[in-house]
Residue frames as qw, qx, qy, qz and C-alpha x, y, z in Angstrom:
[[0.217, 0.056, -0.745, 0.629, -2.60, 90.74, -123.69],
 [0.330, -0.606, -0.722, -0.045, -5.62, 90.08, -121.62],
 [0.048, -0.657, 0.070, -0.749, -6.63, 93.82, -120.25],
 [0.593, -0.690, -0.024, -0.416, -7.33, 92.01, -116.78],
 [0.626, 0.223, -0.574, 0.479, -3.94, 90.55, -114.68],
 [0.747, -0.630, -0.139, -0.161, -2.95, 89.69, -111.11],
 [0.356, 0.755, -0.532, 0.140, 0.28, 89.59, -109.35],
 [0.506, 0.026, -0.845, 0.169, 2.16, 86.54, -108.04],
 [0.106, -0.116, 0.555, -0.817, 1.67, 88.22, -104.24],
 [0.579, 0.044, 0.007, -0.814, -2.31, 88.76, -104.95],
 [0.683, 0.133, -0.649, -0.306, -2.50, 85.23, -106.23],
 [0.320, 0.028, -0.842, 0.433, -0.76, 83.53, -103.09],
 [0.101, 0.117, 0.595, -0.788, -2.85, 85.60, -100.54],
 [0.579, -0.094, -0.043, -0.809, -5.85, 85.27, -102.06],
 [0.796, 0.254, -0.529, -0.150, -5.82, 81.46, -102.83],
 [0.569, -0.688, 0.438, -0.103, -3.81, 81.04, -99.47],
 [0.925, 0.268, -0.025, 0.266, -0.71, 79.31, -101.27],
 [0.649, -0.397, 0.162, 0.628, 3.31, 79.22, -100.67],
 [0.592, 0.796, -0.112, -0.052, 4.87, 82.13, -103.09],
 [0.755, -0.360, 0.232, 0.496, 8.75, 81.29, -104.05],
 [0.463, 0.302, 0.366, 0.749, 9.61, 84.12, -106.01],
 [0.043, 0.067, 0.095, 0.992, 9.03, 87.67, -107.41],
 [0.171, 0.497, 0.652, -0.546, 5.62, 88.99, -105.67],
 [0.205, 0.685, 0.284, -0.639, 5.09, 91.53, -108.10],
 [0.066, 0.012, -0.852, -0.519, 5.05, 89.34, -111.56],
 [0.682, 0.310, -0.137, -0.648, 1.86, 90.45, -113.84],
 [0.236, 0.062, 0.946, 0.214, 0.03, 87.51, -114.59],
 [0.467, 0.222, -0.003, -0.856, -2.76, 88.41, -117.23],
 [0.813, 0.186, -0.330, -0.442, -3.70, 84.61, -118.64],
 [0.769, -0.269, 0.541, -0.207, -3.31, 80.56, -118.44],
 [0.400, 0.483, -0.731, -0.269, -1.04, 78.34, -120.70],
 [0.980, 0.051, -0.189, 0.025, 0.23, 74.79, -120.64],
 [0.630, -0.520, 0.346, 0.461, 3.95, 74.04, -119.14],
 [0.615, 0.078, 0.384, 0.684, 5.20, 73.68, -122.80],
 [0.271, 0.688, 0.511, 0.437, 3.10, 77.01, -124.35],
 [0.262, -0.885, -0.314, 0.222, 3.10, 79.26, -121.46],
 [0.236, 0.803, 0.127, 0.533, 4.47, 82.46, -122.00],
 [0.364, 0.292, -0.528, 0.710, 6.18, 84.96, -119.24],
 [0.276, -0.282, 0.199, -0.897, 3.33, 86.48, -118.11],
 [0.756, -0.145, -0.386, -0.508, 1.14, 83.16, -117.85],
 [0.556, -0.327, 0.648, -0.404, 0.33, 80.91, -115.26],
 [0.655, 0.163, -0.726, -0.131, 0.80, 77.01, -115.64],
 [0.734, -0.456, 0.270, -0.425, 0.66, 74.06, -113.79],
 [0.326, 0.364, -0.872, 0.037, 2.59, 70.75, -112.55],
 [0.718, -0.301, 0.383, -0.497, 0.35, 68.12, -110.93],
 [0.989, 0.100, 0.100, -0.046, 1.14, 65.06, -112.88],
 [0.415, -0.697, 0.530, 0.248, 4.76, 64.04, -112.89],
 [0.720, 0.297, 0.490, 0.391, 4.64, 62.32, -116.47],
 [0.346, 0.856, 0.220, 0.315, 4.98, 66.29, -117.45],
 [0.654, -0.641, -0.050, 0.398, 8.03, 67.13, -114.72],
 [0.692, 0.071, 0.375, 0.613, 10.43, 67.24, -117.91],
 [0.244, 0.693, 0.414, 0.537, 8.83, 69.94, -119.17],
 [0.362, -0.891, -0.246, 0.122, 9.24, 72.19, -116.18],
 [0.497, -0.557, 0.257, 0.614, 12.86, 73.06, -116.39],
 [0.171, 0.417, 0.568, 0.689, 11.98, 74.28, -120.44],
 [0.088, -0.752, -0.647, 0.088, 8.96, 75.71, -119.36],
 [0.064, 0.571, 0.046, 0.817, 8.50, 80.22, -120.19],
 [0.376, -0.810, -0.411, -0.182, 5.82, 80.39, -117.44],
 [0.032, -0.749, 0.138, -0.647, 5.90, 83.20, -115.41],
 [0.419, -0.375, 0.518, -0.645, 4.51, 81.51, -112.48],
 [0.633, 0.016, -0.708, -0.311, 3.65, 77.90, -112.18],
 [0.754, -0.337, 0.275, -0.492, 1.37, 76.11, -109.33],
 [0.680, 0.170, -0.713, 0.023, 3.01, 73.10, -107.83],
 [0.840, -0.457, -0.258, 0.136, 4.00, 70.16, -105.10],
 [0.345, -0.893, 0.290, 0.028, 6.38, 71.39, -102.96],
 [0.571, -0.119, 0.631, 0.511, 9.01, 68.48, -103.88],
 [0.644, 0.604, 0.362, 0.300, 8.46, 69.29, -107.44],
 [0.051, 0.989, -0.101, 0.092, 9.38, 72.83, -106.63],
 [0.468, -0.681, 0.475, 0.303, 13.28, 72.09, -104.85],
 [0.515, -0.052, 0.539, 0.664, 15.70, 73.09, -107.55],
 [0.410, 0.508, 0.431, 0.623, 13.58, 75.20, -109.57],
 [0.475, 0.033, 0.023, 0.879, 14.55, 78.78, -110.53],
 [0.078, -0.478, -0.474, -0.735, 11.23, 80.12, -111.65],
 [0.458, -0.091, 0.219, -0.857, 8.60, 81.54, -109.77],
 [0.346, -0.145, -0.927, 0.021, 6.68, 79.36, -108.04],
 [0.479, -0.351, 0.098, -0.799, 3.26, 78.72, -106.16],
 [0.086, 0.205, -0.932, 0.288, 3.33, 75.90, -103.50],
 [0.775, -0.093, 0.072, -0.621, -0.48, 73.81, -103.07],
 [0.547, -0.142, 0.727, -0.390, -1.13, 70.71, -101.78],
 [0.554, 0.240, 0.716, 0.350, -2.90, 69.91, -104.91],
 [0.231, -0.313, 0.308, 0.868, -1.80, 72.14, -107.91],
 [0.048, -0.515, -0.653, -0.553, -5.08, 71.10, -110.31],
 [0.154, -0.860, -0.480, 0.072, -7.64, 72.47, -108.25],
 [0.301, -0.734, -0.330, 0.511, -5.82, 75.04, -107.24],
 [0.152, -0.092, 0.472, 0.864, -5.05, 76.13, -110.86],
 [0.019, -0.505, -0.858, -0.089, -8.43, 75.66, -111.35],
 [0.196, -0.806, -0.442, 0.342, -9.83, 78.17, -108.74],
 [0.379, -0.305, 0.341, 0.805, -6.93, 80.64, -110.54],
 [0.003, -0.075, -0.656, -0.751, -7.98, 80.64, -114.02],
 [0.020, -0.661, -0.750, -0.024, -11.29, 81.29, -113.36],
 [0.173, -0.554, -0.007, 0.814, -9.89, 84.65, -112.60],
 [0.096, 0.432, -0.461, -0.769, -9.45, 85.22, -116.40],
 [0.046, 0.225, 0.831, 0.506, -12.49, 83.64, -117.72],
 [0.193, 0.436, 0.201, -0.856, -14.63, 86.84, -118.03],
 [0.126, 0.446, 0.803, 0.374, -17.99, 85.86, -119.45],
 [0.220, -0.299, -0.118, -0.921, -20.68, 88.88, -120.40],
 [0.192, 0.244, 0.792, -0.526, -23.27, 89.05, -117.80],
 [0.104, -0.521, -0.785, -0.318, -26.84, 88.63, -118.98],
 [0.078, -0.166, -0.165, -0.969, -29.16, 91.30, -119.18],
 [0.168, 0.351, 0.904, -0.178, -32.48, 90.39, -117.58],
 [0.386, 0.458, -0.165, -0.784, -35.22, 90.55, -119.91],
 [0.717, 0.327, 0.615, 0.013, -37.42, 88.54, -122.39],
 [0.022, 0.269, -0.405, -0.874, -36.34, 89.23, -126.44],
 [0.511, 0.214, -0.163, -0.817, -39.20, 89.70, -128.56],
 [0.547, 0.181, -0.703, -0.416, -38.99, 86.54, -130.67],
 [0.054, 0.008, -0.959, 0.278, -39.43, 84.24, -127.50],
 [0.678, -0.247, -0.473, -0.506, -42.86, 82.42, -127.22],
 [0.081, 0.182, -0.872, 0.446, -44.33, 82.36, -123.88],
 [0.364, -0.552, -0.741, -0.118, -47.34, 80.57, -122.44],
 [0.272, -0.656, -0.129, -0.693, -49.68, 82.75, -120.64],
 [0.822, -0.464, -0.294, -0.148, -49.18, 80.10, -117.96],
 [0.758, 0.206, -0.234, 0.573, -45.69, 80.20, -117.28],
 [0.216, -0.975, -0.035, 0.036, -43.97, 82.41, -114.61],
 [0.582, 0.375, -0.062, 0.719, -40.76, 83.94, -115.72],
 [0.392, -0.775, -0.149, 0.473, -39.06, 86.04, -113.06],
 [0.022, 0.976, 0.141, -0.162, -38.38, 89.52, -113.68],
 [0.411, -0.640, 0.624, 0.179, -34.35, 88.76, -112.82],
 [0.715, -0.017, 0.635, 0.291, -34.32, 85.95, -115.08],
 [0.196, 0.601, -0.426, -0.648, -32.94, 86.51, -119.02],
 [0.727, 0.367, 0.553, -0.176, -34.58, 85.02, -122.00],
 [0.062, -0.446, 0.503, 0.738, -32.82, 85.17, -125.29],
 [0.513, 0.310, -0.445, -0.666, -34.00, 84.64, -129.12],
 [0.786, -0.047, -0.337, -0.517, -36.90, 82.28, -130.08],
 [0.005, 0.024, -0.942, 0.334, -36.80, 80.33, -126.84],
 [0.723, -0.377, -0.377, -0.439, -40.65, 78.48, -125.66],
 [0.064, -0.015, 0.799, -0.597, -41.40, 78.09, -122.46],
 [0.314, -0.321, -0.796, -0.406, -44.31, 76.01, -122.31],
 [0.524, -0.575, -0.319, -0.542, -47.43, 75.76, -119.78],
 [0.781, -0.593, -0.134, -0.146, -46.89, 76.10, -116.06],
 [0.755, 0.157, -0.190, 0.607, -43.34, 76.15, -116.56],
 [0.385, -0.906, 0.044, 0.170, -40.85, 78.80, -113.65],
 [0.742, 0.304, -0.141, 0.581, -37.96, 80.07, -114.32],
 [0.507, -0.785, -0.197, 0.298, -36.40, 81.98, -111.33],
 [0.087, 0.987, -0.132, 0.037, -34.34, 85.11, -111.02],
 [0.237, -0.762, 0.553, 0.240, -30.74, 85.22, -112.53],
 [0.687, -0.111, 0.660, 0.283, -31.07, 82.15, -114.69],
 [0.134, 0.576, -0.473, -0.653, -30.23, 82.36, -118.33],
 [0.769, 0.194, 0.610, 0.004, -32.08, 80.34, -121.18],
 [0.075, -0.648, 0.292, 0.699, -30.30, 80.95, -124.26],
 [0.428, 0.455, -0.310, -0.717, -31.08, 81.15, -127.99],
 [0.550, 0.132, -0.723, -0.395, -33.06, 78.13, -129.45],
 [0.186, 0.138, 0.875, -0.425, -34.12, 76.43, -125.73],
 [0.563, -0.300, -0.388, -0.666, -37.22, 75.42, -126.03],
 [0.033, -0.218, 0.666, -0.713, -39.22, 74.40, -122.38],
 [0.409, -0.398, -0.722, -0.392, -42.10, 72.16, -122.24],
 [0.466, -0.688, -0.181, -0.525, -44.66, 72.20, -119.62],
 [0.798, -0.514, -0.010, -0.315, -44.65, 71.99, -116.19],
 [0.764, 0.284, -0.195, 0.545, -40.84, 72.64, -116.01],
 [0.331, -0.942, -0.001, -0.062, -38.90, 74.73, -113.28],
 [0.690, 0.448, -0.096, 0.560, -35.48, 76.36, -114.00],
 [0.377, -0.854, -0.299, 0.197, -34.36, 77.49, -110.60],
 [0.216, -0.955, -0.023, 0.204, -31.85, 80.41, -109.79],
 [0.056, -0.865, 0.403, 0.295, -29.10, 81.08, -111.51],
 [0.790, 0.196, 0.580, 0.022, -29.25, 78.49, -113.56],
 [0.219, 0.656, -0.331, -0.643, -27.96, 78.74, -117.46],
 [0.797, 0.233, 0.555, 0.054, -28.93, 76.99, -120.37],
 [0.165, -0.570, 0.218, 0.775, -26.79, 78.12, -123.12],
 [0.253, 0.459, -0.329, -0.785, -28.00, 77.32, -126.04],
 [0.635, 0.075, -0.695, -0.329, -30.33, 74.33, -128.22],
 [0.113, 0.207, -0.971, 0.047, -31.10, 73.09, -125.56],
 [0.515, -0.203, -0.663, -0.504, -34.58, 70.81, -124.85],
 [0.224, -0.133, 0.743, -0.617, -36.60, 70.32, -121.47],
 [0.087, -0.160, -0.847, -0.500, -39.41, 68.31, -122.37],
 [0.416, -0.576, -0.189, -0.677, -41.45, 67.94, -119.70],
 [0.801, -0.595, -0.049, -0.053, -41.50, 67.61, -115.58],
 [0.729, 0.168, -0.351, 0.563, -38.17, 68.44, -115.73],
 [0.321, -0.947, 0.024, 0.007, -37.18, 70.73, -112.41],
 [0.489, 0.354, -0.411, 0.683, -33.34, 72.16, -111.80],
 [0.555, -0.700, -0.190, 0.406, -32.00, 73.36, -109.00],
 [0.075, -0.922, 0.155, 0.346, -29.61, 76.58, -108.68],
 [0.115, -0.781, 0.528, 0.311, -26.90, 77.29, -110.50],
 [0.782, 0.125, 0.604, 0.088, -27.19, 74.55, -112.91],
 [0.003, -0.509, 0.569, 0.646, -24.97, 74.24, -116.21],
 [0.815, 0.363, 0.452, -0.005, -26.66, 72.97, -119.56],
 [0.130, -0.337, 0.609, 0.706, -24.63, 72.92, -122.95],
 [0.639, 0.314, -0.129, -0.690, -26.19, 72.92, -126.15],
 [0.403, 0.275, -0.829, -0.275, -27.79, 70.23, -127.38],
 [0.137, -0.087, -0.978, 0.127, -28.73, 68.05, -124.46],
 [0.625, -0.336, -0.475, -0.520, -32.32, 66.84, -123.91],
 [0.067, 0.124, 0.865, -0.481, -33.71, 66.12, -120.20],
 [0.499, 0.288, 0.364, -0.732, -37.36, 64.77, -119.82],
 [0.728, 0.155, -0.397, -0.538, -38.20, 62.49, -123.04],
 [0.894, -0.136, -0.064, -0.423, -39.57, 59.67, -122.88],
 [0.610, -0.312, 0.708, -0.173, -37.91, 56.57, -121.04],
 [0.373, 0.159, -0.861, -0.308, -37.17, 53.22, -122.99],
 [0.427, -0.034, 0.714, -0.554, -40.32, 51.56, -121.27],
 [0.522, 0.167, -0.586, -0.596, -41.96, 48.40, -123.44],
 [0.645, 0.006, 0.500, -0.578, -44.14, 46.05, -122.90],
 [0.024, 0.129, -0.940, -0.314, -44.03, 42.69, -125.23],
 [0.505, 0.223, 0.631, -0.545, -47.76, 41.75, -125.91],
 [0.736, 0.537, 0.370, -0.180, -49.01, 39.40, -128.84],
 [0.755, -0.113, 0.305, 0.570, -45.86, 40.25, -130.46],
 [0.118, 0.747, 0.092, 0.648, -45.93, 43.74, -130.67],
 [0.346, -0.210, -0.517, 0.754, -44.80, 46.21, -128.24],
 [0.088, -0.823, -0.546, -0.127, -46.33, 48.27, -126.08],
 [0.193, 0.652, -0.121, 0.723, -45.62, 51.87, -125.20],
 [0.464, -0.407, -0.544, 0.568, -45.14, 52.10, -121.13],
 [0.105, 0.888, 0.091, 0.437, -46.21, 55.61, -120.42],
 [0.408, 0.200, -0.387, 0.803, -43.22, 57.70, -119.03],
 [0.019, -0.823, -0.312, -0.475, -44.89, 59.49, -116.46],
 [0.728, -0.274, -0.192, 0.598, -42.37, 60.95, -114.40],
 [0.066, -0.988, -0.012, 0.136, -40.12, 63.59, -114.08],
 [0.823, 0.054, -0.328, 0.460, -36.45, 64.30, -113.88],
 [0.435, -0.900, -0.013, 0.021, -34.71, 66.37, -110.82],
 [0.545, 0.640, -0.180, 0.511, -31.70, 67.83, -111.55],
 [0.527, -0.726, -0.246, 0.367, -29.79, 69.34, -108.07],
 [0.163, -0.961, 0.073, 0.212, -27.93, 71.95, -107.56],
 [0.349, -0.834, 0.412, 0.113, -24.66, 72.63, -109.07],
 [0.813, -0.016, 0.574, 0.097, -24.86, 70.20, -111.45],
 [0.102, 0.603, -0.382, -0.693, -23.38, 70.35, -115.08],
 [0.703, 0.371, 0.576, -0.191, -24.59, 68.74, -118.15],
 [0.163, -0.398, 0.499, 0.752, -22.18, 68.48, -121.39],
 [0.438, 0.401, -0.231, -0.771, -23.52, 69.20, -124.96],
 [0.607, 0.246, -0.588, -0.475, -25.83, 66.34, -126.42],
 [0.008, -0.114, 0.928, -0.356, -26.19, 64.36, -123.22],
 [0.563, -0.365, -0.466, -0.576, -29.65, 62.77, -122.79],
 [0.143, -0.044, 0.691, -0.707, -31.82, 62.40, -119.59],
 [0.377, -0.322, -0.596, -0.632, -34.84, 60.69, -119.51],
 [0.410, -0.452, 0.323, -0.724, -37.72, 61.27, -117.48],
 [0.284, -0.052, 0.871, -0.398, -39.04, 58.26, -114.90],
 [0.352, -0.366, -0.761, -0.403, -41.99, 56.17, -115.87],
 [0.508, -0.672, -0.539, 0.003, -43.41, 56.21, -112.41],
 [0.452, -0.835, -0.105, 0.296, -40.75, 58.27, -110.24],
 [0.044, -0.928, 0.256, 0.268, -38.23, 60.67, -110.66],
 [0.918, 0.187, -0.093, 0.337, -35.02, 60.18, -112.50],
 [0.570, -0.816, -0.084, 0.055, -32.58, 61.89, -110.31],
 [0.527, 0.410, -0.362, 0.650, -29.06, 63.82, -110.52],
 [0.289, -0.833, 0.004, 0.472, -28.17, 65.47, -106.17],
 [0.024, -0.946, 0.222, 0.234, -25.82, 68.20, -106.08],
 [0.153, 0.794, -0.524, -0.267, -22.58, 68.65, -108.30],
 [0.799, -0.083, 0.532, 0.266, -22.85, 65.91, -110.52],
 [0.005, -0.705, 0.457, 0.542, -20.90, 66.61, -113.26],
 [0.679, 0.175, 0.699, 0.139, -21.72, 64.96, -117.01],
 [0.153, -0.383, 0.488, 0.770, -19.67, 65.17, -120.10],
 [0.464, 0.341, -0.140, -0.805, -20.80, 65.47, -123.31],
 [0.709, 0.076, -0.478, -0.514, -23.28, 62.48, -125.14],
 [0.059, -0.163, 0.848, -0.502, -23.86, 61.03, -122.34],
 [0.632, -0.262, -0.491, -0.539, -27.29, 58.85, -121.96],
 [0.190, -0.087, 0.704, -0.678, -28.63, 58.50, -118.42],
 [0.341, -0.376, -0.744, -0.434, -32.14, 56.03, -118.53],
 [0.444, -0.514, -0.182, -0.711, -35.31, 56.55, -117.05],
 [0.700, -0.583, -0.221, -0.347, -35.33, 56.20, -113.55],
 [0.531, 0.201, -0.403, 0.718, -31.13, 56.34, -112.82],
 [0.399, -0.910, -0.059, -0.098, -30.54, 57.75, -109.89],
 [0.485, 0.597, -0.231, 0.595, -26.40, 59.95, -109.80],
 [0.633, -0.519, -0.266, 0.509, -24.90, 60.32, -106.27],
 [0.452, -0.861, 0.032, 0.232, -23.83, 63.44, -104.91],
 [0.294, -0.805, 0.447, 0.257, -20.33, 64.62, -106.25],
 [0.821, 0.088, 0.543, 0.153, -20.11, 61.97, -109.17],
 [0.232, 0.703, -0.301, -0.601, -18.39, 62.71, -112.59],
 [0.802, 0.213, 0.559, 0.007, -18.77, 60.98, -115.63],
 [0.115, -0.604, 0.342, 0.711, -17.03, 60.90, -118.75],
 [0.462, 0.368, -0.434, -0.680, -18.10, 61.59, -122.78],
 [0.567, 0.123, -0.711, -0.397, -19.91, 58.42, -124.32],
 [0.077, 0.059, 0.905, -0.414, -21.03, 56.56, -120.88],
 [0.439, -0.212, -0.348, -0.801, -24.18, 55.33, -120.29],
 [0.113, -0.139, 0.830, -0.529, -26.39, 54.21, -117.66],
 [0.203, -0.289, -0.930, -0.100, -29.11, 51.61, -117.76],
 [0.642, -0.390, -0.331, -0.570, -33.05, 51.88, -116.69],
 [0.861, -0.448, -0.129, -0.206, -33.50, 51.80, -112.60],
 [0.791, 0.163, -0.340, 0.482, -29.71, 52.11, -112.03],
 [0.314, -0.946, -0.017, -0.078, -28.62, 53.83, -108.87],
 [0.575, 0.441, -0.309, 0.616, -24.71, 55.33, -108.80],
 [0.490, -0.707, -0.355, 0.367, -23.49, 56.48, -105.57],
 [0.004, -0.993, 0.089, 0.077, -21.37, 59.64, -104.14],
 [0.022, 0.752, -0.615, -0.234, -17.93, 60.77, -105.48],
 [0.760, -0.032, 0.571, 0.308, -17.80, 57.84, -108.09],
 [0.059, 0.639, -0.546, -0.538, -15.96, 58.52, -111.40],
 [0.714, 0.242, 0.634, 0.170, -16.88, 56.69, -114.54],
 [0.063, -0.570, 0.434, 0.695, -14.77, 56.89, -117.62],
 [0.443, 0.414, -0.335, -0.721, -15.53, 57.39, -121.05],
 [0.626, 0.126, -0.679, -0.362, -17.56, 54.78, -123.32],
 [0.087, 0.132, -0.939, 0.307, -18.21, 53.02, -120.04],
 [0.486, -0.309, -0.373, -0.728, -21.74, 51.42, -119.35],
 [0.207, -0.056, 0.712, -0.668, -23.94, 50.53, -116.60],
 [0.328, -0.350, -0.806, -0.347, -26.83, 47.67, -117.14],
 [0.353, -0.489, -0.044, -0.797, -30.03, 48.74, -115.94],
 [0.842, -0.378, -0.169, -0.345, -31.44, 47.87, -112.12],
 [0.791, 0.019, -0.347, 0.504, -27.85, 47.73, -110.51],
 [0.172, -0.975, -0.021, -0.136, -26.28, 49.68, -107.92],
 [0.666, 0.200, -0.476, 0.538, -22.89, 50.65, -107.53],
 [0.669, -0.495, -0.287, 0.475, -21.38, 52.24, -104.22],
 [0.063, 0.986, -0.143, -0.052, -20.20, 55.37, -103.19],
 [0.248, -0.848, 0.460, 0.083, -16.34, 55.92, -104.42],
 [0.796, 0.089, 0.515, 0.304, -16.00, 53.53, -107.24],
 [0.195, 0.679, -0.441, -0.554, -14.09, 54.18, -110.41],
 [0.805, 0.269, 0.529, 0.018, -14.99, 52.62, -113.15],
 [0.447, -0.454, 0.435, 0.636, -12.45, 52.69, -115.75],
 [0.492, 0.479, -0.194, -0.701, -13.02, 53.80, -119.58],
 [0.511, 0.267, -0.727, -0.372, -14.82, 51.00, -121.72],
 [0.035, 0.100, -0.972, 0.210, -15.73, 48.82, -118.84],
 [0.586, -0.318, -0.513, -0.541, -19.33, 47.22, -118.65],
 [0.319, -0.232, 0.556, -0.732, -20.68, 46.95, -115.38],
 [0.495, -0.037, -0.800, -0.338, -22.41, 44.09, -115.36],
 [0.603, -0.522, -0.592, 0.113, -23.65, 43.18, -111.55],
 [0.431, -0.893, -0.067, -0.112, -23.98, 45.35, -108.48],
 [0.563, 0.386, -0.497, 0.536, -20.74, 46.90, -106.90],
 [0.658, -0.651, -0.335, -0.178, -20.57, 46.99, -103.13],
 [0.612, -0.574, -0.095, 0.535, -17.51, 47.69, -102.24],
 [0.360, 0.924, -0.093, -0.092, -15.60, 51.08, -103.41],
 [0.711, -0.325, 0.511, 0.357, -12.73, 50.81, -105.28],
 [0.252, 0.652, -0.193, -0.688, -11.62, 50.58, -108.93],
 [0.782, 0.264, 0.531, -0.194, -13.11, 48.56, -111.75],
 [0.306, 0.494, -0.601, -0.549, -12.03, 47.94, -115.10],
 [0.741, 0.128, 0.650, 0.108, -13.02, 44.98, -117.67],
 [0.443, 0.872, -0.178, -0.105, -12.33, 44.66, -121.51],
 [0.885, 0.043, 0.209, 0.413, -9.32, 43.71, -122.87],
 [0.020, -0.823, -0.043, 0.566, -6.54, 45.76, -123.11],
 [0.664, 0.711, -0.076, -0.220, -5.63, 47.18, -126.85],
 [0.592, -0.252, 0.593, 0.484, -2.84, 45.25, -128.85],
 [0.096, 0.549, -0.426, -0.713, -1.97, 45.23, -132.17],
 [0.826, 0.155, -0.031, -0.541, -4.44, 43.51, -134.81],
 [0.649, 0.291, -0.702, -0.010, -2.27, 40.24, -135.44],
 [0.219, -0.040, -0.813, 0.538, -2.06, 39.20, -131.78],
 [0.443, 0.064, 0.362, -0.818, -5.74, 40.18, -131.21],
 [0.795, 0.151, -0.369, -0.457, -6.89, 37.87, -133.82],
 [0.377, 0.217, -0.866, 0.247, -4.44, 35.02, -132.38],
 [0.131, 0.090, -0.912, 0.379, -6.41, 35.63, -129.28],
 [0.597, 0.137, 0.131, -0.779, -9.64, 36.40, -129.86],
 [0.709, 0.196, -0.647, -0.203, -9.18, 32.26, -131.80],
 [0.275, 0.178, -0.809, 0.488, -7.98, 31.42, -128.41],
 [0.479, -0.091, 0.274, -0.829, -11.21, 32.74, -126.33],
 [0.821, -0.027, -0.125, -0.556, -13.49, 30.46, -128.33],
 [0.779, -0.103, -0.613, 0.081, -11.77, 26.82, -126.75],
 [0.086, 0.438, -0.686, 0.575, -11.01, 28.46, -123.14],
 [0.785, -0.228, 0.137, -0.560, -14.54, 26.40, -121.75],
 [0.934, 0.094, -0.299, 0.173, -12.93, 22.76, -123.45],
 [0.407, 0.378, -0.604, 0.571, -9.41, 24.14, -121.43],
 [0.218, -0.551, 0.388, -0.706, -11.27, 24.34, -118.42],
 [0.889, -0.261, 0.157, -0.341, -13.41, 21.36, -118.21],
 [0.875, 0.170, -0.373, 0.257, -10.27, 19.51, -119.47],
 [0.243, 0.266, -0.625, 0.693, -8.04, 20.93, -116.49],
 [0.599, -0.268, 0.411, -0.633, -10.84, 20.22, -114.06],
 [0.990, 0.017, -0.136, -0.033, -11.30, 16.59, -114.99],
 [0.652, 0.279, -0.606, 0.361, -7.66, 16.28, -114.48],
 [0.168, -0.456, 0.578, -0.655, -7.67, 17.71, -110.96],
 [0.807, -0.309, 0.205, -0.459, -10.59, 15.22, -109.98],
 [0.823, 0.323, -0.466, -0.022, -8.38, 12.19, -111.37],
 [0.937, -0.300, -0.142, 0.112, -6.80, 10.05, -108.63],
 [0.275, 0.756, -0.575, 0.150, -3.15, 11.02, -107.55]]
């Protein structure tokens, strides 16, 4: 049992939510509907999991009000039950706080300023000219090229790679793994050989943003490549040189976004989905997992392309079909021009 717990009462009034039930039920942790336990909180927000509620141990379980009439259990009434499980369970995810301090093994340039407040862990590099401000955390194996600036409370947790000109804002999340700051895809065709474009950008990270493990970010050739505030990108994620991420956007695992593309605010693009370079979509599009983006979106809304999945005998049937659907058109357009 988790040594740190809340009761139902505490939960409502902090969180301002409906209680239906015993006030003074110990919750010490967070479950699933089907796993939870007496003492755990759970949640109902999607109604393909309703069934499971009337099974369900949990002590205490955030829901819609309709969802709630008829049940027996303890109950916490919200408007919308994810988030507010969300804001919950953060209760009980008690990370160690960071010591501020540099450890031996780390390798810093003479140039660099590294605030007092800020914690440095094993064999990180922080290169020339590079800041790192008070409260942020770079953790074991970062390494920080030059003329980089890692603002306030910021945390990089581990492996992970700034190259160069790369600047955060506060409170920024990095997993391990992900690179921001190499080098743009930028060629040049000449005599039949390419040339190397020099990258000489940056990239600008805002506030509040998060950045999942193995995601790449390259820097601008000429200007910035640009996340505002609380965007929010899963892991292997590849963002090209000179993208520019709206305000409040989330992306999911395997997307990727073209050279010189500009995404607006609160849009939502799902996994494996891609974005050709030198397009722009709108604020408040969803773009659905697997779809290719192919031309500018302009209105918000919710995209999808792709075919959906069948079973490999009827995919072959029509994938045979695809290649005559040009002869089916020009032959059902000649008929329409024909005399009636």
């Amino acid at each position: 049992m988790s040594i740190f717990h809340h009761t139902a009462a505490a939960l409502a009034e902090r969180f301002e939510l409906t209680l239906r039930g015993d006030g003074d039920r110990r919750i010490d942790g967070v479950a699933t509907l089907a796993r939870a336990g007496a003492s755990q909180l759970a949640f109902l927000a999607n109604p393909r999991y309703r069934s499971q509620l009337a099974e369900s141990s949990a002590g205490l379980v955030v829901m819609r009000e309709d969802d709630a009439v008829g049940y027996a259990g303890d109950a916490l009434i919200a408007k919308d039950p994810y988030a507010a499980f969300a804001k919950m369970a953060a209760l009980f995810d008690h990370r160690p706080g960071f010591a501020p301090g540099v450890h031996p093994s780390a390798a810093i340039d003479p140039t660099a300023e590294v605030s007092a407040g800020a914690s440095i862990a094993a064999f990180v590099s922080i290169g020339p000219r590079s800041r790192v401000d008070a409260g942020a955390f770079i953790g074991p194996g970062c390494v920080i090229g030059e003329d980089c600036v890692i603002g306030a409370g910021s945390e990089l947790t581990a492996r992970v790679t700034l190259v160069r000109r790369v600047r955060l804002g506060r409170r920024v999340l990095i997993h391990p793994g992900a690179v921001l700051g190499a080098d743009g895809f930028g060629l040049a065709m000449e005599h039949g050989r390419w040339l190397k474009v020099p990258q000489l950008g940056g990239v600008a990270i805002g506030d509040d943003c998060e950045i999942g493990a193995n995601t790449t970010i390259d820097r601008g050739a000429l200007d910035d490549t640009v996340l505002e505030e609380d965007v929010r990108l899963d892991n292997q994620i590849q963002i090209g040189h000179n993208a520019r991420i709206g305000a409040h956007t989330a992306m999911a695992g395997c997307s990727a976004v073209a050279g010189s593309a500009t995404i607006g605010r609160y849009c939502l693009i799902g996994g494996g989905a891609g974005i050709l370079g030198h397009l722009e979509v709108c604020d408040r599009v969803v773009v659905t997992a697997m779809s290719l983006v192919t031309s500018t979106i302009r209105e918000p809304g919710e995209y999808s392309s792709g075919t959906p999945l069948m079973d490999n005998r009827s995919w072959r049937k029509s994938a045979a079909r695809f290649k005559h659907l040009d002869a089916l058109a020009r032959d059902i357009g000649g008929r329409n021009k024909e005399p009636r």
